[in-house]
C-alpha positions as CSV (number, residue, x, y, z in Angstrom):
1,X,0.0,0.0,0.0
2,X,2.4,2.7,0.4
3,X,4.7,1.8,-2.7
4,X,1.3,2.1,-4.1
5,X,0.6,5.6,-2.7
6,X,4.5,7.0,-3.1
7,X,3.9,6.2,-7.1
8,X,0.8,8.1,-7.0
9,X,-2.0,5.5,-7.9
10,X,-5.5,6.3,-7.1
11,X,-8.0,4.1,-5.4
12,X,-9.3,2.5,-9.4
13,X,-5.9,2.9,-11.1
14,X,-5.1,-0.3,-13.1
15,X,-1.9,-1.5,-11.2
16,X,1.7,-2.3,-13.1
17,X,2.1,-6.6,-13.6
18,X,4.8,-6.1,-10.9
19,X,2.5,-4.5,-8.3
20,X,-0.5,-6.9,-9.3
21,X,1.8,-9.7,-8.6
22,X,3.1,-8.7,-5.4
23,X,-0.7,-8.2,-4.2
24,X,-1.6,-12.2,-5.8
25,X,1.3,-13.5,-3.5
26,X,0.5,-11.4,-0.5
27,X,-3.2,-12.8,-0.5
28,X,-2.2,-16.4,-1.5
29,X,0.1,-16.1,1.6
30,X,-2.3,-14.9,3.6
31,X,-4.6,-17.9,3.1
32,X,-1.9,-20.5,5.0
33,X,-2.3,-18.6,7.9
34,X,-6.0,-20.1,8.5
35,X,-3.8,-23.6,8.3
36,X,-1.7,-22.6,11.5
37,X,-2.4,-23.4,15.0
38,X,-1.3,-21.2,17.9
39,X,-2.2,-22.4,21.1
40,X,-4.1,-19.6,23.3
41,X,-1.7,-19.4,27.1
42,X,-2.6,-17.6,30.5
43,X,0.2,-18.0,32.7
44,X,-0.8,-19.9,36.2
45,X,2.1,-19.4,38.2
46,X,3.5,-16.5,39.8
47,X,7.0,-16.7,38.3
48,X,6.2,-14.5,34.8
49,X,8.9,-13.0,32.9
50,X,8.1,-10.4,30.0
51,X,10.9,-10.8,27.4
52,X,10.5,-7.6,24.6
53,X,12.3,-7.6,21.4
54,X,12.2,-4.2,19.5
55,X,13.6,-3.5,15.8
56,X,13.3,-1.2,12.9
57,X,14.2,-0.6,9.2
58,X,13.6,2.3,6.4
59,X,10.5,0.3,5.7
60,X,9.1,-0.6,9.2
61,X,9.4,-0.8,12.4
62,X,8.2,-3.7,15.1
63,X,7.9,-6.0,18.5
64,X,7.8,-9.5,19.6
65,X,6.7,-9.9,22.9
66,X,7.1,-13.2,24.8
67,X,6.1,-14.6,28.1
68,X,8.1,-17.2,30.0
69,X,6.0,-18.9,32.7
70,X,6.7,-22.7,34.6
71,X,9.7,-23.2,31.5
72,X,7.0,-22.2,28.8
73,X,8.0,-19.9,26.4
74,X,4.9,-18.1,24.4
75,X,4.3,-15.4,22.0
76,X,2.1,-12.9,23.4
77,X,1.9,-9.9,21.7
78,X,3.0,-9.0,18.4
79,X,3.1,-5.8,16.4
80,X,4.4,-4.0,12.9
81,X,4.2,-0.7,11.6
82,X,4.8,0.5,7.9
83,X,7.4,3.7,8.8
84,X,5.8,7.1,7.7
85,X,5.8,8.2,4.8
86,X,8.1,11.2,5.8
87,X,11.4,10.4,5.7
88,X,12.8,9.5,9.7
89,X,16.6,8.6,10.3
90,X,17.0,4.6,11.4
91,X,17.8,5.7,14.8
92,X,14.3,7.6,15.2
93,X,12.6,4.7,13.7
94,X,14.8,2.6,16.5
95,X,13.0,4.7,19.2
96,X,9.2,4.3,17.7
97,X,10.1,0.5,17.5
98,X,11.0,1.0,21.7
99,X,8.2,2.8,22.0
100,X,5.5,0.6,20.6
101,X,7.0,-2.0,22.6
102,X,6.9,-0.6,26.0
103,X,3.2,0.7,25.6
104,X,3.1,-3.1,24.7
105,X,4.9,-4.0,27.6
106,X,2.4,-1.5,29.9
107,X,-0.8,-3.4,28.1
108,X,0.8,-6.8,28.6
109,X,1.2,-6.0,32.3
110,X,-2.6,-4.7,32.7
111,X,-3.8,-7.6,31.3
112,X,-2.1,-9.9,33.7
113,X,-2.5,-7.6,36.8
114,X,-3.3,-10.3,38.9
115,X,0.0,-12.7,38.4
116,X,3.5,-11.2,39.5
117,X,5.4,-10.9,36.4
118,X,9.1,-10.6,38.4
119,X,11.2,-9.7,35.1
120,X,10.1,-7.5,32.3
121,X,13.6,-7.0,29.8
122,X,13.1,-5.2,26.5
123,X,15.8,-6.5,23.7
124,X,17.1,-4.4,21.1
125,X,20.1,-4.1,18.7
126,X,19.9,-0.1,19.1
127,X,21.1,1.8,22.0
128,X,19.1,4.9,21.7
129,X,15.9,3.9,23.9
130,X,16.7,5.3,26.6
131,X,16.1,8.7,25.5
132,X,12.3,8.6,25.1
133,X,10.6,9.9,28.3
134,X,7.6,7.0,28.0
135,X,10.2,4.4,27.5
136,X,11.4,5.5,31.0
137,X,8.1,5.7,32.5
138,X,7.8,1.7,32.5
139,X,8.7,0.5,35.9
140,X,11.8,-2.0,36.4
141,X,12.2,-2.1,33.0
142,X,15.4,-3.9,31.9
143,X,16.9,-2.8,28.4
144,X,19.2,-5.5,26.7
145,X,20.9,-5.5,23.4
146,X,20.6,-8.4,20.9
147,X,22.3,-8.9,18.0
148,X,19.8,-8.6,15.4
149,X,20.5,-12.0,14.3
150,X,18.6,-12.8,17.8
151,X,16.2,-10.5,17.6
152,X,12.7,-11.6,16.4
153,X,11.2,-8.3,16.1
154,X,13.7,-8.6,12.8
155,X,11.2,-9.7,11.2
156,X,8.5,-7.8,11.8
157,X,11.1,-4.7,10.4
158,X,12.3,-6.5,7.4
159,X,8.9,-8.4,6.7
160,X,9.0,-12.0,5.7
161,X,6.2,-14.3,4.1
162,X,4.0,-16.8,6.5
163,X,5.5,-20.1,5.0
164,X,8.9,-18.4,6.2
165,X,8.1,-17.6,9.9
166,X,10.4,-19.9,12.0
167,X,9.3,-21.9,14.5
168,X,11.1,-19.4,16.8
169,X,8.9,-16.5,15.9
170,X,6.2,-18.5,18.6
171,X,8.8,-19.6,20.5
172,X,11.2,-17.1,21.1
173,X,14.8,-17.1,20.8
174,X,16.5,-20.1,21.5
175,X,18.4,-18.1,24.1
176,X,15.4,-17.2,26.5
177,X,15.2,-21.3,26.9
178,X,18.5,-21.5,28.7
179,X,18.7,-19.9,33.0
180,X,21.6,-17.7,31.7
181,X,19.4,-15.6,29.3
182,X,22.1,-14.1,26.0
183,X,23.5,-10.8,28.0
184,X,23.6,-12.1,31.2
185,X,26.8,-11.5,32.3
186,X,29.5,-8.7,33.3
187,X,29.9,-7.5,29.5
188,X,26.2,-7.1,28.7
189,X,25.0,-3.9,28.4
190,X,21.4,-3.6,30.5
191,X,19.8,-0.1,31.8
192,X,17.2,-0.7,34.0
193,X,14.5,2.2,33.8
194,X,13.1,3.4,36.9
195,X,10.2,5.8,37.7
196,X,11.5,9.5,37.9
């Protein structure tokens, strides 16, 4: 749609072959989706961790949001954003990709008001989160970096077809499986924010 609207096509404009085959594989990929089973998950014990992963490109920007519960990993929340149309440098799109993700973080934690979520970590491969004042405002929030590699909200920034999500785009990261979680150790670099 907005390669559409940055050429300048109206609403009943015949499209190019290119564009009306981009649309014909967008659809037929969107009918595999009904073939894919997610299972629904409320966390029963007290022992929640919120694991965030925020990313962002010239084209969009995104989080994956996971919750870790009794050994479970599960993908909780999910969301991309075409960037606007305005031109914004990487490292502002970087900071709307942080800030999606902790008002994701903020709706995550009112929906699951009643079970103590003991760790909330938001993952990025940018460093420049810590600048936005509502970033800040989420409490004991823990900000890691991930190599993008790692990172799943990479593809919510890049964009990839369904037959191409990895199993670890419901599972999380290989990494959150293990008790020493990628960046825990002396040469991670973590900022915890902190009301005020």
């Amino acid at each position: 749609m907005q390669t559409i609207r940055h050429v300048g096509f109206l609403w009943d404009d015949q499209l190019p072959v290119n564009l009306q085959e981009a649309w014909i594989e967008i659809a037929n990929d969107l009918k595999q989706i009904s073939e894919h089973r997610s299972t629904r998950y409320t966390p029963v014990e007290e022992d929640v961790e919120i694991h965030a992963f925020a990313d962002a490109s010239a084209k969009a920007y995104g989080t994956a949001i996971y919750l870790i519960s009794n050994g479970k990993i599960t993908l909780i929340f999910a969301k991309a954003r075409l960037t606007p149309t305005r031109k914004l440098s990487i490292p502002k799109l970087e900071l709307l990709a942080a800030l999606i993700t902790s008002r994701a973080i903020n709706f995550i934690e009112s929906a699951f008001r009643k079970t103590t979520i003991t760790r909330k970590i938001m993952w990025s491969d940018s460093y420049v989160e810590n600048r936005v004042t509502e970033i800040r405002k989420v409490p004991n929030l823990q900000v890691k970096h991930v190599p993008s590699a790692l990172n799943p909200a990479d593809l919510a920034r890049r964009g990839c077809s369904f037959k191409e999500l990895p199993i670890s785009w419901w599972e999380g990261p290989a990494f959150l499986r293990s008790d020493n979680h990628y960046g825990h150790n002396k040469q991670s670099q973590t900022t915890t924010c902190t009301n005020g």
